[in-house]
C-alpha positions as CSV (number, residue, x, y, z in Angstrom):
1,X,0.6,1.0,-34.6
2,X,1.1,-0.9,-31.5
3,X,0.2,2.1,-28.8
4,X,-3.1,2.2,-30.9
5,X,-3.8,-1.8,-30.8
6,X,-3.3,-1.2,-26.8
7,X,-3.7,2.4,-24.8
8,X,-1.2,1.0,-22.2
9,X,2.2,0.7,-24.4
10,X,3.5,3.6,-23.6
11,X,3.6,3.5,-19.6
12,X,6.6,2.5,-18.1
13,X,7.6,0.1,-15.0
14,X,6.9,3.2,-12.5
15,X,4.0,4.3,-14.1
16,X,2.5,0.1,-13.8
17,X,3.7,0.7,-10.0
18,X,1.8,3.6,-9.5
19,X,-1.4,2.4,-11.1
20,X,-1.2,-0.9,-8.9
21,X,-0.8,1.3,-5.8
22,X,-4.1,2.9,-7.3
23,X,-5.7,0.1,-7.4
24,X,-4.8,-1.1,-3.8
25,X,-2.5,-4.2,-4.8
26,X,-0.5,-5.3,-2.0
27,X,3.2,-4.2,-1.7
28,X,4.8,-7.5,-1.9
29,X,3.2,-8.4,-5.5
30,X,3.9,-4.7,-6.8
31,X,7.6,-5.8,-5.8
32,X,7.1,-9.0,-8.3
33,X,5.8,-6.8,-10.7
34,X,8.7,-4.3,-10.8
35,X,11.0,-7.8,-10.6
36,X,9.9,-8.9,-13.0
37,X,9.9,-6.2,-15.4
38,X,6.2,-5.1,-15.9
39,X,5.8,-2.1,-18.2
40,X,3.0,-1.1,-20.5
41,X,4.1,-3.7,-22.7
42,X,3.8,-6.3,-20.8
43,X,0.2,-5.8,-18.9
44,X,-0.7,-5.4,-23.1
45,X,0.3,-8.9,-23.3
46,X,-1.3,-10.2,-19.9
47,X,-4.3,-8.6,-20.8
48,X,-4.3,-10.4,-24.7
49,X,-3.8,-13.8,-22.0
50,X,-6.3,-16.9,-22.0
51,X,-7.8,-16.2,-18.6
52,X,-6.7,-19.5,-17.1
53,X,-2.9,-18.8,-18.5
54,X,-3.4,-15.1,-16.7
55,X,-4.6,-16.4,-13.4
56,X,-1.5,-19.1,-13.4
57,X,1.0,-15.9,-14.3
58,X,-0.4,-14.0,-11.9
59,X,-0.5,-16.3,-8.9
60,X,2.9,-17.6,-9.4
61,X,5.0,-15.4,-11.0
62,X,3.6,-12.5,-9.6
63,X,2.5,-13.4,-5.9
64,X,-1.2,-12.8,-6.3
65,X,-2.0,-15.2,-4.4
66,X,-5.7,-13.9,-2.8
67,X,-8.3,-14.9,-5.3
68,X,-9.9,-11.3,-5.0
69,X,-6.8,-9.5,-5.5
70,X,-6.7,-10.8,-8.9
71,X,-10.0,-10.6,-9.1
72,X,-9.7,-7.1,-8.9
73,X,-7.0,-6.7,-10.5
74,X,-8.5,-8.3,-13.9
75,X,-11.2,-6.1,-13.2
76,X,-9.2,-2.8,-13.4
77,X,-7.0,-3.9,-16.2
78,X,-10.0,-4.3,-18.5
79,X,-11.0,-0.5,-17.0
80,X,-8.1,0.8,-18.1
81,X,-8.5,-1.0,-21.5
82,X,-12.4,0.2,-22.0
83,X,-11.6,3.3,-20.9
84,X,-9.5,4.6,-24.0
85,X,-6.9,7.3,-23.6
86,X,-5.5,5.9,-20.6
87,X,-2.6,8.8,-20.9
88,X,-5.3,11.1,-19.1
89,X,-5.1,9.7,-16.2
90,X,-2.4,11.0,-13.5
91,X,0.8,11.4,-15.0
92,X,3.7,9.5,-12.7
93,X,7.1,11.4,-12.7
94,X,9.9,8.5,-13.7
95,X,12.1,11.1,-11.8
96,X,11.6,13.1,-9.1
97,X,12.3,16.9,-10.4
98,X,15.1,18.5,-7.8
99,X,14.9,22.4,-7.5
100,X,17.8,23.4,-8.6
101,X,20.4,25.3,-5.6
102,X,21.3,28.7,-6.7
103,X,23.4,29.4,-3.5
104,X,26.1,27.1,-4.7
């Protein structure tokens, strides 16, 4: 039920990472992100945000400081949100995949 209220709930902190390196957000507030814990989840419930209360998270608990980074940023979350089955965009690998040594 919840995956259907938002197309997001299902990606994971790396997969939030990925997207926000998509998207051109600076390193130092994709660090904040992943500090703080920001999975599918949790951009679900930015998003759902007042936009005054989502501009305040996102400036200081987050370090988006710039005006257009969150700017843009708001901008590409509602994207993602409009744009349905968000699971068909690039899949992001939680773990690399090793080939296996056969030598050994």
């Amino acid at each position: 039920a919840q995956q259907a209220l938002c197309p997001l709930y299902t990606w994971t902190d790396a997969r939030v990472l990925a997207w926000l390196t998509e998207i051109d957000v600076p390193a130092s507030v994709r660090s904040a992100f992943e500090e703080q814990g920001m999975d599918g989840v949790a951009l679900c419930k930015l998003s759902r945000m007042d936009d005054a209360v989502q501009d305040k998270l996102l400036t200081t608990d987050l370090g988006m400081t710039r005006l257009g980074d969150r700017l843009r940023f708001s901008s590409a979350l509602e994207g993602l949100l409009r744009a349905g089955d968000v699971n068909d965009l690039a899949p992001v690998p939680d773990v690399p995949v090793l080939p296996l040594d056969d030598a050994s």
